[in-house]
Phi, psi and omega in degrees: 000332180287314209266329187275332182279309191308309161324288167299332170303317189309303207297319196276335189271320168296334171303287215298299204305324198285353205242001180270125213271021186236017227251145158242181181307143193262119178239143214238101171246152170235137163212163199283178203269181175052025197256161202259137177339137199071022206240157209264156186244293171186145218274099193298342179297325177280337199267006189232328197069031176281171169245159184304302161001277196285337176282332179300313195299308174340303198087066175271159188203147152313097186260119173247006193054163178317022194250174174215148225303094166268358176265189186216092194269140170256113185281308205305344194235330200078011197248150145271118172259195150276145166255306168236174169299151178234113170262097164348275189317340188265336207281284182211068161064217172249027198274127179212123054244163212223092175202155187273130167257125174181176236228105153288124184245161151259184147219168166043047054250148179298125165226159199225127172218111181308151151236105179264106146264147183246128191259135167244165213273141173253158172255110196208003116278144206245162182287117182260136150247152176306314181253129168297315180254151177222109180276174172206148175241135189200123159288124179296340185283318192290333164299099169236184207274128190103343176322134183228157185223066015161141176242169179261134189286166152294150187225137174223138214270340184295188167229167164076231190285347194246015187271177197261130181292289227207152173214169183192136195205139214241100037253205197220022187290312195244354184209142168241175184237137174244145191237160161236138170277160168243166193283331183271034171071008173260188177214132190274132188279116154246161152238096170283136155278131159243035174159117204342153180244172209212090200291007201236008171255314163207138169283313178237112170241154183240161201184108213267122199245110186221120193262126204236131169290174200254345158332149167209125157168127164285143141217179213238184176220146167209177191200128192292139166226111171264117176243143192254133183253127187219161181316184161318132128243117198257353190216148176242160173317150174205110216280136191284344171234157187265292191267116172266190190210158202192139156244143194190139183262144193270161185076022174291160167280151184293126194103144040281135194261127175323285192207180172217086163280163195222128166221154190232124185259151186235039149256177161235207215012217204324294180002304191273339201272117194266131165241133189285128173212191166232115203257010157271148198267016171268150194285112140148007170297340195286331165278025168237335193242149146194174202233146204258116196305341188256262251260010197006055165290166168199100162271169187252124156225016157210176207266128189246141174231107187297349153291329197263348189188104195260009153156160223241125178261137184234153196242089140306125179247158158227102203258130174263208108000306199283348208135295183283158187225144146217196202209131167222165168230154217239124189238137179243103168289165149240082130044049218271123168241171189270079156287353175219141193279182181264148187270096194292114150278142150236120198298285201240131184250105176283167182250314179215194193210147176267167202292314198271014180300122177309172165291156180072004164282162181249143182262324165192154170229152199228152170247114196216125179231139156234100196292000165268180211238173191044233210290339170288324175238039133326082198258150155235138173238145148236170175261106183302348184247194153276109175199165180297022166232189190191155174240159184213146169262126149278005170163164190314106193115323202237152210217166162235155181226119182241172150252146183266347165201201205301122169251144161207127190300342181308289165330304172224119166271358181210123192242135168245103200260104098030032209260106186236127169253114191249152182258162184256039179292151146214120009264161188305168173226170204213083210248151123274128166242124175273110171262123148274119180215122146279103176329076205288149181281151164227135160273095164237020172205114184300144194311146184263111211280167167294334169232172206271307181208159218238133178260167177175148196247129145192155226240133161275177208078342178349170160266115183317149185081345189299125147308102168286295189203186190208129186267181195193119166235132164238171175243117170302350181291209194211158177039195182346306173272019161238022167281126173252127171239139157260156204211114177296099165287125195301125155200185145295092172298117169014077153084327203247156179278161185296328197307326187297340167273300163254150167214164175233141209268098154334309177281239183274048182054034198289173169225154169217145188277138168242022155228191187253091166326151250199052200307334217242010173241270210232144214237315183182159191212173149223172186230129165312137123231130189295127142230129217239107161289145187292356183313156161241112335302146188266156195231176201217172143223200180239163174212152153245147201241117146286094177264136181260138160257122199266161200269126169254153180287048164285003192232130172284168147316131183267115157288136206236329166187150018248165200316154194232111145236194193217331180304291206247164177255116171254149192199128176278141211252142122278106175291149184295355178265005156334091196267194187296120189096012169329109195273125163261302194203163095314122197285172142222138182238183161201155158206128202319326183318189185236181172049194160333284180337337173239001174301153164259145129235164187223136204233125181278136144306304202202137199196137167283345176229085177279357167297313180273344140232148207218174189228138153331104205291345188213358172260335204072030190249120185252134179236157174258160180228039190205104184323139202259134167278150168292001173267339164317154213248126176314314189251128164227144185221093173278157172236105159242137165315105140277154169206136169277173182249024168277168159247102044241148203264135170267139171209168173243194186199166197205102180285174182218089201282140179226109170250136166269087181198160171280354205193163178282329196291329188282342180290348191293331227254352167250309200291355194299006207242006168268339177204179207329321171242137167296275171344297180315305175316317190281334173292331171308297195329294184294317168308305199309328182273330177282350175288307169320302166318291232273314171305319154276293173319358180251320153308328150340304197246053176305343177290337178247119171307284197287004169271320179314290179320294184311327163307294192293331169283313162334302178301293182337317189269347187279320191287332158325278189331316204270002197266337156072082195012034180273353193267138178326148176220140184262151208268195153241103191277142191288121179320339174267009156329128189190192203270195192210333191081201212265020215263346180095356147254155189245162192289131184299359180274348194241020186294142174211157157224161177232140197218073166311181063335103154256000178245340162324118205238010164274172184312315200263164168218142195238146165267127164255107203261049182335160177219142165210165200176107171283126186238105198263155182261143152325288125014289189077040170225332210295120163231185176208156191301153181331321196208176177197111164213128162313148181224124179207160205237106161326204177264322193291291230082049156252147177243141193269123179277154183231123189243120160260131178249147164212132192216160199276204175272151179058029182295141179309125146317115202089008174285148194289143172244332176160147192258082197284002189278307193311327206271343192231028172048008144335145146255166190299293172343327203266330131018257170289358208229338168299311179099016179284145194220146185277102179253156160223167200269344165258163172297351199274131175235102199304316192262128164239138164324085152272099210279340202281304176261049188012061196226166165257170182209141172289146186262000000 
């Protein structure tokens, strides 16, 4: 009854299996029964159009569902063997055709390829009866000719030609023997009397009943019949249904009373008295049934299970005393309750899946029965959770496990799927199964930097190699496609690639300075890094990187004025009649540093008088601060201290020449010991007095103004000449003089230079005041005329020409800015013979001289 439930699962699991949409072509093998371990059934790779290959990559395997496997796949051959011996008859009964179903799977793509073998039947079994022997009682007056008496039938586990034939029986003097077919295909045994029995004649006769198959080799089975000849008996039992009919729910308890049959004899005594037995010969009813002999109960004393037999035919006899007999039969439905959940198989399994698998991929496919009938063996399967999959049936029985939208490993890396199947039973019943599937990594997300864009500090003078700082990016993927490498993206620092600056550690992202930074060359620069996963193809994203340079107090103060030479002497005049706040000069420095580093102050150092002037803590405006008297001494010489405000603080120093006089002759007359040759000197001397002279007589006739003038540039110039560029020379402040504030510079609108002669041997002395002032438009449309010139009137009332220029931004180097000998009524010569140069109140000097062709240029 176990090998007939296997038998239906098989037959149900290949109809299902053909309906499956991943299912290929079916291949049909037959081979007998008994064949010996190894031994070949047929070479399925060629017969599937497979390559050996694909069954090694595939993993290929034998799905048998829970029956069990008697075939064998060989991947190295491509063949099916045996594997245990197959006896037909234990496999499937008298169930015929007979053959094993089952299932080639694949993987990677999942595939299913149906296999049928047909086991076919050998003759290895001989006709069995249950009892080696048959008593019999049989009266002689009551035996008359035609009496018939029911045999116990024979049983043979083949079919077909090698199944039980025939029966024949020996000897034949007083009885023959007659079969009738049944409906379940056996045949029922009488022995008809043929011909009166004579108890004073022979008392006992034997008689060998032998059943024979169609097989070759034939072979038979047989049972001893003993008949006893007893007095009269004129009437046999006679049973009130030829069929009776019966029900019983499986899984009753032992003893449940079936049915109750009855047969009735009319004769009496012993005669009349009937006893009940089962005279069927199929195997193991007896162990389910029995019959109570006198009273013709029929209990239940084993166990029915309606998956294994949904019913039972039983042969009942009823024999009186004398001998006679008759025979019905008892037919047993068996009842179905929903005793079993459904049964989860799993065919085919994936272990894992990559994260980018389309919907609709298959994960697995399952087989899934519930051997009770109608609403008991109704399966439903769901998935219990929310998760990306989802199942489906493909067919009676059989379910897929899919996905139903996007996976990310990101998200999940392991899904443990749940699969519960219920029956439509009441009560309903329940199987579960757990599937573990793993999520394969895809490089499918580019590295993340931590910010958006990354700033960084560092003080210049650094040391090459120094780590500034470290950028950090991650990736969500895993292994090989979350290994993050950095990477320096190619550009250009003012001309030079970032690498001469920077470099970054591949493995973690260090940044390293590879030179020494410069605050006062370059302020700050940026940059690209690349971070790039190890994914094939790999994927990056970018960040910008910004580096600052903080400024260290690395620049002393520069004094820009007034000029320190060694040809000539400067000096600045104060007249006694100076009164208190007197502006003498103005110092100007600048320093290049930046911040604090560049605030200036200014400190008198040293003084020939300090009583009489003091400088300015944050302008650098040397004042007097005392009304100046004829007892000051004509040469006063200060010294002030710039000093910056870093820490540690730089400062420079600066003399400052002061002559206190009313007149040149008297300053000459202090300054003699500046200069170079005597003789010269002493003829300056004489020019000097006579220019004094000549300057008074000319104040004197202060009513002609313009003779006045013109003298007085006379003297001037004489005195130049003769002096042979040795005379103190005074500067000229300019009328927009003024205070600059704490910055330590003077306002680009107050710029001036003084621009002697020493080898010019002319008369005159010309000042020359370039103004010059780059003017940038917002726009970039804004313009102004080419040159502008000014006109301003000294302290003398003489007058100074002044040139403005305006030129845009990013002008080329050597591009013309204005042609300044033209703009300032100059010759070239005078020029070269001036010794002219170009000052500025900063160090940067933008602008260049080309004395030969008297023009300015950019630098």
């Amino acid at each position: 009854m176990g090998i007939s439930q296997t038998m239906t699962r098989q037959v149900l699991l290949f109809i299902s299996v053909l309906s499956l949409n991943s299912v290929h072509g079916q291949v049909s093998y037959s081979i007998p029964e008994e064949m010996e371990k190894g031994s070949l059934v047929g070479n399925i790779a060629q017969d599937l159009g497979l390559d050996i290959k694909r069954l090694k990559s595939g993993k290929a395997r034998i799905y048998t569902g829970d029956s069990a496997e008697y075939i064998e796949l060989n991947k190295e051959r491509g063949v099916l063997l045996i594997k245990d011996k197959i006896d037909r008859e234990a496999l499937c009964e008298q169930t015929t055709p007979c053959a094993l179903h089952f299932q080639i799977t694949l993987e990677n793509p999942m595939e299913l390829y149906p296999v049928t073998v047909e086991i076919t039947d050998i003759n290895d079994n001989a006709p069995t009866f249950q009892k080696t022997e048959r008593r019999l009682e049989i009266s002689d007056e009551s035996a008359v000719t035609g009496a018939k008496f029911v045999l116990e039938r024979a049983f043979d586990s083949d079919i077909g030609a090698n199944g039980l034939q025939s029966y024949s029986l020996n000897p034949t003097d007083n009885f023959s023997l007659k079969l009738h077919g049944q409906t379940d295909g056996s045949k029922k045994v009488e022995m008809v009397l043929q011909k009166p029995l004579d108890r004073e004649k022979q008392e006992q006769i034997s008689l060998v009943l032998t059943a024979l198959d169609g097989g070759d080799p034939q072979m038979s089975g047989t049972v001893q019949i003993h008949v006893n000849v007893l007095d009269a008996n004129d009437n046999a039992p006679v049973f009130t249904q030829a069929v009776y009919t019966a029900s019983v729910v499986e899984n009753s308890q032992k003893g449940t009373l079936l049915t109750t049959v009855s047969a009735t004899d009319i004769d009496h005594g012993s005669y009349g008295l009937v006893t009940y037995s089962i005279s069927s010969s199929t195997i193991g009813i007896l162990d389910l049934f029995e019959i109570d002999e006198s009273n013709g109960e029929v209990r239940l004393i084993g166990k029915v299970d309606y998956e294994s037999d949904k019913h039972y035919q039983i042969d009942l006899e009823a024999k009186d005393k004398g001998g006679l007999s008759d025979s019905s039969k008892l037919v047993v439905d068996i009842v179905d309750v929903n005793d079993n959940s459904p049964l989860i198989d799993m065919m085919s399994t994936s272990k894992s899946i990559p994260e980018n698998a389309p919907s609709q991929t298959v994960i697995a496919v399952m087989s899934v029965h519930d051997p009770d009938s109608d609403n008991n063996g109704v399966v439903n399967c769901v998935l219990t959770q929310n998760i990306p999959f989802t199942i489906k049936s493909t067919s009676n029985g059989f379910y897929s496990l899919v996905t139903d939208s996007e996976l990310d490993r990101e998200g999940a890396f392991e899904y443990n799927i749940i699969v519960t199947c219920s029956d439509e039973g009441v009560p309903s019943l329940s199987s579960s199964v757990t599937l573990t599937l793993q999520i394969s990594d895809v490089n499918d997300n580019a590295p993340v930097f931590e910010r958006s864009s990354y700033e960084a500090y560092i003080i210049e003078n650094n040391t090459p190699r120094l780590s500034i700082f470290t950028v950090k990016a991650r990736d969500a993927d895993w292994n090989q496609n979350a290994r993050v490498s950095y990477i320096l993206e190619d550009s250009s620092v003012n001309g030079m690639p970032v690498s001469s600056y920077v470099s970054v550690s591949a493995d973690s992202g260090v940044i390293h300075s590879v030179r020494s930074f410069d605050y006062e060359q370059i302020k700050d620069f940026q940059f690209l890094v690349k971070a790039q996963d190890g994914g094939s193809p790999p994927l990056s994203s970018n960040v910008t990187v910004k580096i600052m340079i903080q400024d260290q107090n690395d620049n002393a103060p520069q004094v820009l004025y007034p000029v320190q030479t060694s040809s000539s002497l400067v000096a600045e005049m104060v007249p006694r009649s100076a009164d208190v706040g007197y502006l003498v000069t103005k110092v100007v420095a600048v320093d290049v540093d930046s911040g604090q580093n560049a605030w200036l102050s200014y400190k008198l150092q040293k003084a020939t008088d300090k009583a009489l002037f003091e400088v300015g803590l944050q302008n650098g405006e040397i004042r007097t601060i005392r009304q100046v008297t004829d007892k000051d001494v004509v040469k006063q010489r200060l010294t002030v201290v710039v000093e910056d405000n870093g820490q540690p603080s730089r400062s420079a120093t600066v003399n400052v020449n002061v002559a206190v006089a009313d007149s040149f002759p008297e300053v000459l007359s202090e300054f003699t010991d500046f200069m170079h040759d005597k003789d010269y000197n002493d003829n300056l001397t004489f020019y000097l007095v006579l220019a004094l002279a000549v300057v008074s007589s000319f104040f004197i006739v202060s009513f002609i103004a313009i003779l006045s003038v013109k003298c007085h540039r006379w003297r001037r110039e004489q005195m130049f000449y003769k002096s042979n560029g040795n005379l103190p020379v005074i500067p000229y402040y300019p009328p927009l003089y003024a205070d600059v504030g704490s910055t330590g510079t003077m306002r680009q609108v107050y710029n001036y230079d003084v621009c002697g002669t020493t080898d010019s041997r002319k008369s005159d002395m010309k000042y020359v005041r370039p103004y010059s002032q780059s003017i940038i438009s917002l726009d970039g449309t804004q313009t102004l005329p080419h040159a502008q010139r000014d006109k301003r009137i000294n302290d003398d009332g003489e007058t100074r020409a002044q040139v403005r220029y305006s030129i845009p931004e990013e002008m080329a180097k050597g591009s013309l800015v204005g042609n300044i000998v033209q703009d300032l009524g100059l010759d070239v010569k005078r020029l070269k013979s001036g010794r002219a140069r170009i000052f500025t109140e900063d160090s940067s000097e933008c602008i260049g001289l080309n004395a030969d062709k008297g023009t300015l240029v950019v630098k």
